[in-house]
C-alpha angles and dihedrals in degrees: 000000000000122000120197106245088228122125093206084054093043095052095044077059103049094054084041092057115034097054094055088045091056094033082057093034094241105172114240098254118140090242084059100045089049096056090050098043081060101045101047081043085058087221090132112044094173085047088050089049095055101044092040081057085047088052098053105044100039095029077230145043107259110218098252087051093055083049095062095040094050085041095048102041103020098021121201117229102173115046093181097058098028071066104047090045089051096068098053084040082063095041092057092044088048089054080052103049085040094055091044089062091047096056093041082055092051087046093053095046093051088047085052091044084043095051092048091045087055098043091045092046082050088053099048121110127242124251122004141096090253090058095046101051084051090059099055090046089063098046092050090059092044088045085049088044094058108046070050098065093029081062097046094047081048090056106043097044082059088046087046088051093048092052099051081049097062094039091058092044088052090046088044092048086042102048086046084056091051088052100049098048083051105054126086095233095211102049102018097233123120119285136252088257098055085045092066086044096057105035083064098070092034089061088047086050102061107141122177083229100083128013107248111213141210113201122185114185118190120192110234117245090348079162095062100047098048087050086043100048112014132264091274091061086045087057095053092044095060092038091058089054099048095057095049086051094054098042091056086044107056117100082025103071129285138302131238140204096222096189127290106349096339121101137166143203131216104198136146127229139200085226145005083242093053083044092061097030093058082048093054094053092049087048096060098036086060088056087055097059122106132199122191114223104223091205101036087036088208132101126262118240135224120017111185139151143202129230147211131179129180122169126233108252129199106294097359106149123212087262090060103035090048083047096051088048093050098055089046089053088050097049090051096052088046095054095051114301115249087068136111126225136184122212 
């Protein structure tokens, strides 16, 4: 999700979203305050939708359903540091709450100064030095109250800026940290953990609309290469197909490192036919590639992979779809590699 930097923007959320997290008794986590930041900031319509549909039939968010709505539309990668952050993310919300009591204080106590003033100005007499001078002397302490109260409000509108600024320095630091835990450092796909992350709601999603698909692609002979031409060429080998895999995925659905020269790919389809046919041009796009070995100064041949598909059906669980896929890759290693099979 993307927030405007804006500090206007930032405080039109922040009445927005406190008031609806106390009126449904949604407790003030940073999980929380994120899922209702976005949706008072309207970043996340389908997000908006689900909750709105919570609301209405719990009158609240329970917390395991804020959990699969932060899981399904902000994610959380790093669950030590999403924990250490939360506490100065308390502690940033707490100054402000704090600030926010002060200056309703200052406010009561110049509404009592300003009552007295009033009720002593309606009891003054005409005409006469004595009233007059009573008169001055309640407008000069209405006059000192309120360069009082302009100097408060001066002051808390600074500490309020300087809050919103550490609260969006600790959700930048920990979305980078999301990122991060969740990235394949070699090939920059996602990893196999937010894989089985993601492969669990997939599976939940399943919808007769559009066929949901499990691909598992498995490089041909990546052994022998890597004994053939060394462990760097090996690297560049799987980079290079990474990056064809995610180019051909995007729009589709999302790539993933497996583990060693194994990756997969969750993606919907309109059909069963435009899903194979999308594997089959990946399949020979892979065979196209070319990777130059530095040592050997000659190119490696052939790249090929293997590949096993298997669609999400009505209450298949991620066990059962990643089995099914598996077995497809293996048939289709079995039966000659370079090859693509359905479960």
């Amino acid at each position: 999700m993307e927030f405007e930097a804006s500090l206007a923007h930032s405080a039109q959320c922040l009445k927005k979203a406190v008031p609806l997290m106390v009126k449904y008794a949604i407790p003030v986590t940073p999980m929380n305050y994120a899922i209702w930041y976005c949706y008072v900031s309207g970043t996340q319509p389908a997000l908006n939708q689900e909750l709105d549909a919570t609301i209405a039939h719990l009158a609240t968010c329970p917390p395991h359903v804020a959990r699969r709505l932060f899981d399904r539309y902000l994610s959380e990668r790093d669950l030590a540091l999403f924990h250490e952050l939360s506490g100065s993310f308390h502690g940033a919300i707490s100054t402000v709450q704090g600030d926010i009591a002060k200056t309703l204080e200052t406010a009561q106590d110049y509404s009592a100064v300003l009552a007295e003033c009033y009720a002593g100005l309606y009891n003054i007499k005409r005409n006469n030095v004595e009233s007059f001078d009573g008169v001055l002397n309640y407008v000069e302490r209405l006059t000192a109250e309120s360069i009082t109260m302009q100097q408060e409000a001066f002051s808390f509108q600074k500490k309020l800026e300087f809050a919103y600024q550490e609260i969006t320095e600790l959700r930048e630091a920990l979305l980078d940290s999301q990122i991060q835990a969740s990235i394949d450092k070699l090939t920059g796909l996602y990893n196999r953990g937010k894989f089985d992350e993601d492969v669990v709601y997939f599976c939940q999603s399943f919808t007769d609309l559009k066929q949901a698909a499990l691909i598992f692609i498995d490089v041909d002979h990546f052994k022998s290469l890597n004994d053939t031409f060394g462990h760097q060429t090996g690297d560049e080998t799987l980079k290079k197909i990474a990056a064809k895999i995610s180019r051909q995925t995007e729009g589709k659905g999302a790539a993933y490192r497996y583990g060693g020269e194994e990756f997969c790919i969750l993606a919907c389809f309109s059909s069963v036919g435009e899903a194979v046919n999308f594997v089959q041009l990946l399949r020979q796009d892979i065979s196209k590639l070319s990777v130059k070995n530095k040592e050997q100064n000659k190119a490696v041949h052939p790249i090929t992979a293997s590949f096993g598909m298997a669609f999400v059906k009505v209450d298949m669980d991620k066990s059962e779809l990643i089995a099914k896929a598996d077995k497809a890759l293996y048939l289709a290693k079995t039966h000659g590699r370079d090859r693509v099979e359905i479960a």
